[in-house]
N, C-alpha and C positions, 0 to 999 in steps of 0.2 A: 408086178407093178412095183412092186417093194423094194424089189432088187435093183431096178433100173432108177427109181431113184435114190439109194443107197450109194450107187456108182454113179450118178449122175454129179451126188456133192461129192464126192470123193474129187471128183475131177476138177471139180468146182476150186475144193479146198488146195487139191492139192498148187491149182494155178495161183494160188497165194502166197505159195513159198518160195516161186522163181524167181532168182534173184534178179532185181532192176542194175545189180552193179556190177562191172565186166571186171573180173579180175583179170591184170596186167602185170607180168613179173621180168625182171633183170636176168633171173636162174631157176635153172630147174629145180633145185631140191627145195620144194614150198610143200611137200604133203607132209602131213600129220606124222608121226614114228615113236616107235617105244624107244626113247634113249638111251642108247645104253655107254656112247658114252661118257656121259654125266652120269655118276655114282653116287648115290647118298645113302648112306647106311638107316634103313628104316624106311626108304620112301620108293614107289615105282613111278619115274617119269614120261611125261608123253611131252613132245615138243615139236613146232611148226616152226620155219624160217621165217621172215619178213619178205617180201614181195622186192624190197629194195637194196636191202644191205645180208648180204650172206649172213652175215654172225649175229645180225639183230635175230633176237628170238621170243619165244611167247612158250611157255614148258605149266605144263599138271604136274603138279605133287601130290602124288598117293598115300597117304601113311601106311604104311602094314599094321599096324598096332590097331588099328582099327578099321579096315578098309570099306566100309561103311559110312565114314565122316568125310564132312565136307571137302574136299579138295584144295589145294592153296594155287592159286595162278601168279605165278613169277614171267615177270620180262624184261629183257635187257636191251635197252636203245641207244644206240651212237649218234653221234654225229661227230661232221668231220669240218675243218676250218675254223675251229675256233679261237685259235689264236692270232690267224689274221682278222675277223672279224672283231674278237674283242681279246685283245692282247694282253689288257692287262685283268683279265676275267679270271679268278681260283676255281674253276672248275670242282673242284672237292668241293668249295661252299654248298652246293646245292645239298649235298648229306644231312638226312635227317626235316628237310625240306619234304612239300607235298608237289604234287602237280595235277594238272586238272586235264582227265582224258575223255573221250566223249569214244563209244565203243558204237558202229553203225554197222549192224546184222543185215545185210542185203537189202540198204536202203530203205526197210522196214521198221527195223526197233530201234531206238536212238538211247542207252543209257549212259549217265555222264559219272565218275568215279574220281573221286581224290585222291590218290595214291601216293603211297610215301617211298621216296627215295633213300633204300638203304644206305647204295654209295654209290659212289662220282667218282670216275679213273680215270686219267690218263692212259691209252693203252699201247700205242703204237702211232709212227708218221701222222701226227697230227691230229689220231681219231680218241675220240672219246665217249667213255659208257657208261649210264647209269642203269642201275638194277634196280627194279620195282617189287614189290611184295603186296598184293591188294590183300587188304582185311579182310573182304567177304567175297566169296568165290561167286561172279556172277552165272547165273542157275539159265541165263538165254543160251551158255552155251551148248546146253542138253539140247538144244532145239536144231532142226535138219537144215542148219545157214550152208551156201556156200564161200561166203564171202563177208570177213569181218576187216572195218575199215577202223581203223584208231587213228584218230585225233589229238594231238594237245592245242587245249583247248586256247584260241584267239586270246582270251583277257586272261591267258596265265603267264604269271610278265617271265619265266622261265622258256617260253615259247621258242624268246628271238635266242636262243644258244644251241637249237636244232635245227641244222637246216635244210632236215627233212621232218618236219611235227605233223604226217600224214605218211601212214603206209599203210597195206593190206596185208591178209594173212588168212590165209586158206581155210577155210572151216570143215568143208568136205573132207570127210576121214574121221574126225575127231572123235565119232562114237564108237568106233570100231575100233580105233587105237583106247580111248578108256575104256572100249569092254575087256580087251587085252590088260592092261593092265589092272583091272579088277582079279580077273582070273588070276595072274599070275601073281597078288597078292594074297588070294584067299590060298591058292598049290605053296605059296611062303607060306602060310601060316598051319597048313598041316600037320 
């Protein structure tokens, strides 16, 4: 009897984790990967594409020196048309600027983050990126999501200079690529 309902909430629970949101993508390379190649001396990285733009990205930083310690989540978002949209916009201005993201785990968990923008480039035909650095490493990522939906957020008046301020990005893998990378920090630190 015990057992049956042991496994009865299991099934139960587990129906709580399926995701309500369809992941949709442009291209195929959206799963999770130990990057290798982005190099940073001292760090093991893991990194997802964007659902929409190839080179938008979402990357784990591992430190070796302590591979224990929190994680740092860096992401780099483009957008393209800027300068027909708004011509005479300095794009670099955004530097050192915050933005306001809203992080939605399979239409389940909704947390909202303020993030600071390292730098704003110019990079190429009209597109442009800025690189994010959040302060605290959100901990929902540990959790079995398939599907993480990022927002900038409606009232963040930096909004209108994306004009994609909504993409997804694969969750599925993610713990399996940072147990990878744990591993292959602790065999560094041997």
């Amino acid at each position: 009897m015990r057992n049956s309902t042991i496994a009865l909430l299991t099934l139960l629970l587990s129906g709580l984790l399926v995701a309500e949101i369809k992941y949709e993508s442009v291209h195929d390379e959206t799963y999770w990967f130990p990057n290798e190649e982005l190099s940073m001396d001292g760090f093991q990285i893991g990194t997802v594409r964007s659902n929409l733009v190839w080179g938008d990205r979402m990357s784990v930083f591992l430190e070796e020196a302590d591979c224990s310690k929190e994680p740092i989540l860096f992401m780099l978002l483009s957008t393209a048309n800027l300068k027909e949209d708004y011509p005479d916009f300095d794009f670099s201005s955004l530097e050192d600027k915050f933005i306001e993201l809203e992080l939605n785990f399979d239409g389940k968990v909704f947390e909202k983050y303020k993030v600071g923008i390292t730098s704003a480039n110019e990079v190429q035909n009209n597109q442009h990126t800025v690189s994010l650095w959040f302060q605290e490493f959100p901990f929902t990522f540990f959790m079995p999501w398939e599907v993480l939906n990022l927002k900038i957020m409606e009232n963040d008046p930096n909004r209108k200079f994306f004009d994609l301020p909504e993409r997804q990005y694969r969750m599925s893998g993610f713990q399996d690529v940072f147990a990878q990378l744990i591993q292959q920090c602790e065999k560094n630190n041997e």
